[in-house]
C-alpha distance (Angstrom), angle and dihedral (degrees) to the residues before:
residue distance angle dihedral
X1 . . .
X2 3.70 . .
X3 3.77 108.2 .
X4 3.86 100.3 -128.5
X5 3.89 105.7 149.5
X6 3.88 84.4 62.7
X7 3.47 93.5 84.2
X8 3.64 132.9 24.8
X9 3.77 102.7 -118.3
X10 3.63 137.6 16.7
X11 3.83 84.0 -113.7
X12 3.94 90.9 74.2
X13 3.52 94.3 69.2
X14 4.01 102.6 59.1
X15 3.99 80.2 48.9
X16 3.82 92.7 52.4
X17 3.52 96.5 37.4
X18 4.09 94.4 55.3
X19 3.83 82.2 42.4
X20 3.70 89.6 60.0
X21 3.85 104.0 33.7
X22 3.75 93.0 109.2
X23 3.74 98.6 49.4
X24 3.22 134.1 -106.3
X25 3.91 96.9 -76.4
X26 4.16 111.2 -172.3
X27 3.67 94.0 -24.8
X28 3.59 103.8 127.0
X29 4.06 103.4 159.7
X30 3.69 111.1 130.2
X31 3.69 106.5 -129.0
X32 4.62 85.4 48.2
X33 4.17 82.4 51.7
X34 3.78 94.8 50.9
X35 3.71 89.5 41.6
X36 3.86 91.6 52.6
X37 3.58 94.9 37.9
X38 4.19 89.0 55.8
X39 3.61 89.5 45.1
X40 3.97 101.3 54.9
X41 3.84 86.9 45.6
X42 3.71 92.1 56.0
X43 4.15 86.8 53.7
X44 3.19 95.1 45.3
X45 3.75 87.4 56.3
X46 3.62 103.0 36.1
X47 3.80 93.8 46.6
X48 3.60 85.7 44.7
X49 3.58 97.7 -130.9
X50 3.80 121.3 176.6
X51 3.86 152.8 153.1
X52 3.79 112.9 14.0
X53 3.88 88.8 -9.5
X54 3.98 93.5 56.7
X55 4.43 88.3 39.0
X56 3.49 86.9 52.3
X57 4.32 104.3 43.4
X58 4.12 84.6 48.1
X59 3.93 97.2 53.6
X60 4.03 86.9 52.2
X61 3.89 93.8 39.7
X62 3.56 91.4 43.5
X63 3.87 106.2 31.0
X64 4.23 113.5 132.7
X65 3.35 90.3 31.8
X66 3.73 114.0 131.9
X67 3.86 134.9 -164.6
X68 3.91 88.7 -99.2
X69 4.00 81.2 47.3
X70 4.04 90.5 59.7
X71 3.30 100.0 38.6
X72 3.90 88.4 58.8
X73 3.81 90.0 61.9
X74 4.14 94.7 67.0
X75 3.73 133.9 -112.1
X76 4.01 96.6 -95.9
X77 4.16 91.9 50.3
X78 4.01 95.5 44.1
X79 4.33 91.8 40.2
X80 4.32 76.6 56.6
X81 4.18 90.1 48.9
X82 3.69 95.1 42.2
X83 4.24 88.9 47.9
X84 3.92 93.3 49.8
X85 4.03 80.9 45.8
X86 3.56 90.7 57.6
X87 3.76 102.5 32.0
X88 3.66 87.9 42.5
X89 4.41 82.6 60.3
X90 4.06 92.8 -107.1
């Protein structure tokens, strides 16, 4: 379920995903959380990550964030993390 119409080419996400390689620190706008939210799922899914691995990479990419954090991000973007969650055996 890689999320490739996001963007316009694959070169967007190696850009993004340097971007966001430090976190997402107290940047709390909506559109920056969607856009880091869509760009850790396509890792996770490009790198393949899963079970323990995947668990393990989300609590560190996604550590501080609160309910009122995730519900910021939008129903279509966090029904896309919680898939590669489950796909990825989480």
């Amino acid at each position: 379920m890689i999320l490739r119409s996001t963007y316009d080419t694959e070169e967007d996400w190696p850009e993004l995903v340097k971007k966001w390689d430090e976190g997402i620190s107290n940047l709390r706008d909506k559109a920056q959380l969607k856009e880091y939210t869509r760009t850790k799922i396509w890792l996770y899914e490009v790198e393949s990550i899963s079970d323990f691995t995947l668990w393990n990479q989300f609590r560190m990419d996604f550590e501080g964030f609160t309910a009122e954090t995730f519900k910021k991000i939008g129903s279509s973007t966090l029904q896309s993390l919680r898939i590669c969650l489950r796909c990825g055996g989480v």
